[in-house]
C-alpha positions in Angstrom: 31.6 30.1 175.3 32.1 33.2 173.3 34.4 35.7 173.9 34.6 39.7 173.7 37.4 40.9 172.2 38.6 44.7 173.3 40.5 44.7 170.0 39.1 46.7 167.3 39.5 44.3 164.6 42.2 41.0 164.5 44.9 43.0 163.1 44.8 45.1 165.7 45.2 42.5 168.3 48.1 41.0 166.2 49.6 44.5 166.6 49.5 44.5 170.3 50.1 40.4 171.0 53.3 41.2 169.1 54.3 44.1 171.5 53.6 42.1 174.4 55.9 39.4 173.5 58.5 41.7 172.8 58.3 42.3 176.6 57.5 38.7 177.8 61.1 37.9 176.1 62.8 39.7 177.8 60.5 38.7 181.4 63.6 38.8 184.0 62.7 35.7 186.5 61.3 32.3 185.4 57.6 31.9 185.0 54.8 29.9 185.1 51.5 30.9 182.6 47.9 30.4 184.2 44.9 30.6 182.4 41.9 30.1 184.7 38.2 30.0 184.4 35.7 32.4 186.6 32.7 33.7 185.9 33.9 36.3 183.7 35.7 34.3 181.2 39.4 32.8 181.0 41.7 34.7 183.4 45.5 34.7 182.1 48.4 35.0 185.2 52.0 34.8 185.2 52.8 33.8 188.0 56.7 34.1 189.6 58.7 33.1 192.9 58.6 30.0 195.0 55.4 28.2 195.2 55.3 28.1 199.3 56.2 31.6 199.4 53.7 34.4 200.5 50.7 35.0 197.8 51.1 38.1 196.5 48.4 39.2 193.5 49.6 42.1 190.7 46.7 44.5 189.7 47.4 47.0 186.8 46.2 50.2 185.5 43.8 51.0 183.0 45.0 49.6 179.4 47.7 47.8 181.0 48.4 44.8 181.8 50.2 41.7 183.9 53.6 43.1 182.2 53.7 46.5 183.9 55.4 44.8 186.9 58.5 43.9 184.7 60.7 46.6 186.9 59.2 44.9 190.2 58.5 41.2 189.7 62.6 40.9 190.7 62.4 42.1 193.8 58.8 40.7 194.8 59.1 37.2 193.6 62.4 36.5 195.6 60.3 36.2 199.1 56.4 36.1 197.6 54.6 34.0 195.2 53.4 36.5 192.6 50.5 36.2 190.5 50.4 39.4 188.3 47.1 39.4 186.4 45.9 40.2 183.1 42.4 42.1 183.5 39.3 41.0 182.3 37.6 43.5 180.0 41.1 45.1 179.3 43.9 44.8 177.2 45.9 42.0 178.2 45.4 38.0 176.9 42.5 37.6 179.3 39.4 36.2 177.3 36.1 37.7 179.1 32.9 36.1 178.3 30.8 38.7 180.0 31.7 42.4 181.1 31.5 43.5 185.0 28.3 45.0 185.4 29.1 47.0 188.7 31.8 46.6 191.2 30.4 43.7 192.9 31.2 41.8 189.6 34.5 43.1 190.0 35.1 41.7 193.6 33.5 38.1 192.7 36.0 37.8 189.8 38.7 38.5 192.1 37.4 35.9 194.6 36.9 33.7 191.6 40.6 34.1 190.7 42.0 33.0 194.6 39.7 30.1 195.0 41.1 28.7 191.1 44.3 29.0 192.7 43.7 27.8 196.1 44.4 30.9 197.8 42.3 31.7 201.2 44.2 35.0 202.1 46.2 37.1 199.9 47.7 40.5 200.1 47.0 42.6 197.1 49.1 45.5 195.4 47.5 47.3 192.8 48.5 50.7 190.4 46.2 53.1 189.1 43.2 51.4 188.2 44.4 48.5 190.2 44.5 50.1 193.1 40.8 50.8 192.9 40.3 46.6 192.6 42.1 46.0 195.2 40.3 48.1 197.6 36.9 47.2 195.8 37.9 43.7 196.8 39.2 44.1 200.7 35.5 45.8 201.2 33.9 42.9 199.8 35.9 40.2 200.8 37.5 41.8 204.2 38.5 38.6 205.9 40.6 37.6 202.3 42.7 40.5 201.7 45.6 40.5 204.4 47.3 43.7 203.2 46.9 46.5 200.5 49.5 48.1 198.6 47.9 50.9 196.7 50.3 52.9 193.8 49.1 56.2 192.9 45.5 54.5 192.7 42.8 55.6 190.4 40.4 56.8 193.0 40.2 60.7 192.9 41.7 61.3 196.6 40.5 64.7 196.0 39.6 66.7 192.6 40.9 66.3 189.2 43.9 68.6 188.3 43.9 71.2 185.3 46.9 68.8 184.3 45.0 65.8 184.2 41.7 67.5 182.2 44.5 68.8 180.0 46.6 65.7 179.4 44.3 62.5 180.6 40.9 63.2 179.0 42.1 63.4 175.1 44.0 60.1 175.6 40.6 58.5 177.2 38.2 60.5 174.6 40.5 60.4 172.0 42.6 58.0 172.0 45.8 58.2 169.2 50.2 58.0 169.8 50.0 61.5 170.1 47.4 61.5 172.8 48.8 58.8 174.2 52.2 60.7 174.3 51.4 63.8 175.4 49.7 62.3 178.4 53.0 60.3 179.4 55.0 63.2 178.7 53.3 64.8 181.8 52.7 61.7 183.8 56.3 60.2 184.0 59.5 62.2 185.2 61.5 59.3 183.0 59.4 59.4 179.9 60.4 56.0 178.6 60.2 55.1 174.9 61.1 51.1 175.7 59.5 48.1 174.5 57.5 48.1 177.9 55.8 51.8 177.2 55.2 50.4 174.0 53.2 47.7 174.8 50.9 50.5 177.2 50.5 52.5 173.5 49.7 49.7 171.7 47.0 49.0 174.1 45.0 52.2 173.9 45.5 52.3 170.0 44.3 49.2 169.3 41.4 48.6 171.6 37.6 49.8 171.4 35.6 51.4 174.1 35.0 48.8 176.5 32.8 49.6 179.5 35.0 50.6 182.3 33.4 50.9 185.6 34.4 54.9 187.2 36.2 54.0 190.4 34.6 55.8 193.5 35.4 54.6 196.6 33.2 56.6 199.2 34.6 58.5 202.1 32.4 55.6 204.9 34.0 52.9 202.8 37.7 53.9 203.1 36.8 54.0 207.2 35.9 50.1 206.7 39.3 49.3 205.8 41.1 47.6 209.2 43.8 45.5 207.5 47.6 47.3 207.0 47.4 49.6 204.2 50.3 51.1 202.2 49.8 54.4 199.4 52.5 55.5 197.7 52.0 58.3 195.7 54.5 60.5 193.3 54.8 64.1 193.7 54.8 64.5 190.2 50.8 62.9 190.3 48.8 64.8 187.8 45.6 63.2 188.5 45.2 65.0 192.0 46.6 66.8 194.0 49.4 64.5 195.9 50.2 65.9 198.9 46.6 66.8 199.6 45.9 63.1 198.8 48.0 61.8 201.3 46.7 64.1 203.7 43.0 62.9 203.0 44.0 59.2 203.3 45.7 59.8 206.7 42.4 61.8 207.9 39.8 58.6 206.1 42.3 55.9 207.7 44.3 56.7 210.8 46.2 53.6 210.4 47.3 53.7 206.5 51.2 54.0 205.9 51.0 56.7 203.1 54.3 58.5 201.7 55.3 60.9 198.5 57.8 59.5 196.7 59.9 61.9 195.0 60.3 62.6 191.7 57.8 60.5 190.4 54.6 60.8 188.4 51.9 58.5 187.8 54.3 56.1 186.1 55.4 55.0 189.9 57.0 51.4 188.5 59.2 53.1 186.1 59.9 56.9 187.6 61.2 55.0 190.7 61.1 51.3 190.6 63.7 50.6 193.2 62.1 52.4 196.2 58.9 51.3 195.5 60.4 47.8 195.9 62.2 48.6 198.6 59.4 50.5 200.5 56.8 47.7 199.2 59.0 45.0 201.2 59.5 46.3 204.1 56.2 46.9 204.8 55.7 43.1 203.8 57.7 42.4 206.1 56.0 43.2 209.4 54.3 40.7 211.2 50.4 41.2 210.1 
């Protein structure tokens, strides 16, 4: 079956493959490589930890990929099986065959990806854009997603900032190193320059406009959500306001365990890797 290629041309894709193994070298636990079909196309996984252990599946950000979890996959793969996914229609080494139409699409893939690997119940931590996956999913598939972890997720939990119009939209509309750096410079309190932020450059510079479904999650739908929820959310966020986000999620979801974690930006796995583990496994811990 044919594949779409986000790539703008082979060279391109040679440019960021290379940049990605860079990283994968340097991958701090053993691994095992997936690639599984669904109805999107061929689904690439890296999966880590003991096979009996816990399921626990990775969801990145926009123009990110499975690799992003490098500071984390340590910490979760000692007590949870962790499958940390490539997305399909993003940069990464998945191999789509058709594009998500709508969010539905979204949530069968996702469905697709635990039945290929014999998973009935799952909890689910995604970042940015994964965040918005994850929760597209538990609505969909409520009785399959145990417990959320949501990372600064890409669902405006109120408006857009001045900081984000200023330093997000030229990076999405326009795309370049610059843009790409000015818009870290203000999203990350550490500002890495490492193999690993490399990899999240090379991604947006090499790829074409894909069609990227806008993630909206309505206020009714956030209400549906019964299972254990965790949001962690910098105060260094540029994409909304934090603290005001927080306070919205508590008032949408009486339940939801929702904190600020200091000195952190939208970059939450590398401003402040170790509390995020930390805070991640405890709440993993409880009895569901």
């Amino acid at each position: 079956m044919e594949t779409l290629s986000i790539f703008k041309n082979p060279e391109s894709e040679a440019r960021y493959l290379a940049a990605y193994e860079a990283v994968l070298a340097r991958w701090p636990v053993q691994y095992e490589m997936i690639e599984l079909s669904t109805r999107l196309g061929e689904t690439h996984i890296m999966a880590c930890g003991p096979q009996d252990a816990s399921p626990l599946l990775l969801l990145p950000g926009n123009f990110d990929c499975s690799l992003s979890w490098f500071h984390s996959v340590v910490s979760l793969s000692a007590a949870h099986r962790v499958y940390a996914l490539d997305t399909l229609g993003d940069v990464g080494k998945s191999k789509a065959c058709q594009l998500p139409a709508d969010r539905n699409d979204f949530a069968d893939w996702l469905a697709d990806v635990l039945d290929g690997l014999h998973i009935s119940t799952v909890d689910l931590m995604g970042i940015s854009y994964g965040g918005f996956l994850a929760v597209n999913f538990a609505l969909k598939f409520k009785e399959r997603a145990k417990r959320l972890i949501l990372l600064c997720p890409g669902i405006p939990l109120g408006p857009f900032t001045p900081q984000w119009m200023i330093r997000g939209m030229p990076m999405i509309l326009r795309p370049s190193i610059a843009t790409v750096r000015w818009f870290i410079k203000g999203a990350s309190t550490t500002r890495n320059q490492d193999d690993l932020t490399q990899v999240f450059i090379t991604g947006i510079t090499c790829a074409r406009s894909m069609k990227v479904l806008r993630p909206s999650i309505h206020e009714d739908e956030w209400k549906q959500l019964q299972m254990p929820i965790l949001l962690l959310i910098g105060d260094h966020e540029i994409m909304y306001e934090p603290a005001k986000a927080i306070r919205q999620a508590k008032k949408l979801i009486p339940h939801i365990q929702a904190e600020l974690i200091e000195n952190a930006g939208h970059f939450l796995l590398t401003d402040q890797a170790e509390h995020v583990n930390q805070r991640t496994l405890k709440f993993l811990k409880a009895i569901v």
